[in-house]
C-alpha positions as CSV (number, residue, x, y, z in Angstrom):
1,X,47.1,-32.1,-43.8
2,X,50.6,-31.3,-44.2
3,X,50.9,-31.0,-40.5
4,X,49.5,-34.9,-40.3
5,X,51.4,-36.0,-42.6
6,X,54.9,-34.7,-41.1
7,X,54.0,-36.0,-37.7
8,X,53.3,-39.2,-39.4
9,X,56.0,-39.4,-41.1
10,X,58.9,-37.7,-39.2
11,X,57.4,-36.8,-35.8
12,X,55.5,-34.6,-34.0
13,X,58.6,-31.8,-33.2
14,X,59.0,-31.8,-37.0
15,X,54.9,-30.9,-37.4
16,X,55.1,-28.3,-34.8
17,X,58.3,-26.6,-36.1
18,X,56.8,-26.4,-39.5
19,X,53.5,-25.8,-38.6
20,X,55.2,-22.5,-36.4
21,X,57.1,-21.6,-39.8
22,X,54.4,-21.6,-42.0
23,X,51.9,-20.2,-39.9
24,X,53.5,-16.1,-41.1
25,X,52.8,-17.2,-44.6
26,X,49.2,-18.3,-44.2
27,X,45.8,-16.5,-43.8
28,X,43.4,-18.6,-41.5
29,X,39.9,-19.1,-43.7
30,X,37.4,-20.0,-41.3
31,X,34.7,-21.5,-42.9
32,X,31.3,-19.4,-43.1
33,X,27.5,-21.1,-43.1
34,X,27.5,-20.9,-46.9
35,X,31.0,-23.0,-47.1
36,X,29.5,-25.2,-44.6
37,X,27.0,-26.2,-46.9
38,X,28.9,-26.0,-49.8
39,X,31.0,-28.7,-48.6
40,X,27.9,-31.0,-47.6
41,X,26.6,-30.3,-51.0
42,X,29.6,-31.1,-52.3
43,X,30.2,-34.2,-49.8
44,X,26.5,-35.6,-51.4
45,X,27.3,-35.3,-55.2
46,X,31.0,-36.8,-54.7
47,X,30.7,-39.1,-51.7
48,X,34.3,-38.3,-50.5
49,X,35.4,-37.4,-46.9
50,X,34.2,-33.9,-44.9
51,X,37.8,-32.2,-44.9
52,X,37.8,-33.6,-48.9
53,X,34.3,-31.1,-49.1
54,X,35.9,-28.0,-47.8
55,X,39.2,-28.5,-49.7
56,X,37.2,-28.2,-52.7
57,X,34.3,-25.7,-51.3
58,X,37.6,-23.8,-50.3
59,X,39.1,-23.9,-53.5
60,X,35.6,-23.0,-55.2
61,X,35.3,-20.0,-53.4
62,X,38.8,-18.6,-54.0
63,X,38.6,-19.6,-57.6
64,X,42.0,-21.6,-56.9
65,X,44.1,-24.4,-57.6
66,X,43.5,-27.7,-55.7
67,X,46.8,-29.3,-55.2
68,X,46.6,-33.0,-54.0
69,X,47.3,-37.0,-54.4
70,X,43.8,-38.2,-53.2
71,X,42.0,-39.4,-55.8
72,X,38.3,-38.6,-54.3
73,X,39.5,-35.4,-55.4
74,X,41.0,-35.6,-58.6
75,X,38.1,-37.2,-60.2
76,X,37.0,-35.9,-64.0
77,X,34.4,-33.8,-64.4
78,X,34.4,-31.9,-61.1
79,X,33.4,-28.2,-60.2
80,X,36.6,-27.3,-59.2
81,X,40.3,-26.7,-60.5
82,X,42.3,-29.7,-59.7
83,X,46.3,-30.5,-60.2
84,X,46.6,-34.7,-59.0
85,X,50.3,-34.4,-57.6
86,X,50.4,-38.1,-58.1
87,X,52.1,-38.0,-61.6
């Protein structure tokens, strides 16, 4: 997402430079059978996009904080721990 959004918005040397930089910082979470369905559970109750399912199967199984502006997400009631950066 954030690498779409920069090569969107300012180009794709800005996405890979950042992408390179934050790369150190992050572990890689490759998603296992069980996330997999997760996320189409998930995609079925809350009829949002695929990557929108294993954001928050993702944040489900690391008991973490969902930061995001896309509403599908930030609906009440949902399973997961949400912060709507929209305001």
């Amino acid at each position: 997402e954030v690498y779409y959004v920069l090569r969107r918005d300012q180009g794709a040397a800005e996405a890979e430079t950042t992408l390179r930089d934050l790369r150190p910082r992050l572990s890689l979470d490759l998603p296992s059978e069980e996330r997999v369905i997760q996320a189409a559970r998930l995609k079925a109750d809350h009829r949002f996009a695929y990557a929108d399912a294993f954001a928050a199967a993702t944040t489900m199984a690391h008991d973490a904080l969902l930061l995001t502006g896309d509403p599908e997400l930030s609906q009440p009631r949902v399973p997961w721990r949400v912060e709507d950066l929209r305001g």
